[in-house]
Each structure stands twice: as C-alpha cells, then as structure tokens.
C-alpha positions, 0 to 999 in steps of 0.5 A: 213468702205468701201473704198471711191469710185473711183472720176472720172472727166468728161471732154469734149465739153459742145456742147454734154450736153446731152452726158455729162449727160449720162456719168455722170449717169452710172458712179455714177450707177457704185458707182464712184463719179462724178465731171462734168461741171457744166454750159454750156455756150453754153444756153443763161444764165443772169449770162452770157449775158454780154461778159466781164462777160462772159469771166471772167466766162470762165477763172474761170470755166476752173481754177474750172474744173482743180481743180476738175481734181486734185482731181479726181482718173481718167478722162472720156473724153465725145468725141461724135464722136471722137471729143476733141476741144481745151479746151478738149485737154488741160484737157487732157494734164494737166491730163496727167502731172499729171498722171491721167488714162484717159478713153474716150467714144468713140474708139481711132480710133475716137478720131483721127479724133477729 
C-alpha cells in the first residue's frame, strides 16, 4: 500500500477566492490532499445575511479552520501581493505553535510588506 499523501491546509484572506482556488488545484495536481476554506463570507449568502448569524458563523469557520491546521502535515499561505491580514496572521501563528512547515505563494520579500 503507498503512503498517504502529504495534508496541506490553505490559509489566506478569502478576498483572494479565486487565488485560493488555484493554490487548491495544483497542490491536489501535485498528489496532496487539500484542506481549504470552505465559504467566503465576503459573497452575500442566506446562511449569512443576518449578523448576529453571521458572527456566530465566523467564530465557528475559524475553530473549523484551526482543526483542519491540526490535521494538516504543512501550510500553504495563499498571500496575493504579499498580503496576510489578521485572521491569516493568527493561523500562521497557531501553525507555528504547533510546529507546522509553512509555505507561502508569494516571495518573503512580499510578505513584509502585508
């Protein structure tokens, strides 16, 4: 039997969906399994229109996303233009707490300026 396939999670702003998208499509190429965001909130949805909703929502997805970082074998930051925001910057953080080799999309010299 082959061994599993590298789990690699993707993290980054879903402002850059369609980036997000394409990250997702060459790493499954590549043979890894790929964990990602799995609703932008940035589209008008139904199951989000109401705020309070909404918030609820927000704090469930980035638990969920956490999860997903700990079952990972590594992380790919989606930073189009060098850009990390806050939520971003928090998965990478708890990434590295947790040991996690983290790759990122665009130069380090980019990420600087995010």
């Amino acid at each position: 039997m082959p061994p599993r396939p590298k789990i690699v999670v993707l993290c980054g702003s879903t402002r850059h969906w369609d980036a997000l998208a394409e990250a997702n499509l060459y790493e499954t190429a590549a043979g890894r399994i790929v964990l990602a965001p799995g609703c932008n909130m940035k589209h008008t949805h139904p199951l989000w229109e109401d705020p309070a909703r909404a918030d609820r929502l927000k704090r469930q997805l980035d638990e969920l996303h956490r999860r997903k970082i700990d079952l990972a074998d590594e992380v790919l930051v989606v930073n189009v233009g060098g850009y990390i925001g806050d939520s971003t910057r928090s998965e990478i953080e708890y990434a590295h707490s947790l040991g996690k080799p983290i790759r990122y999309t665009h130069a380090a010299e980019e990420r600087e300026r995010g």
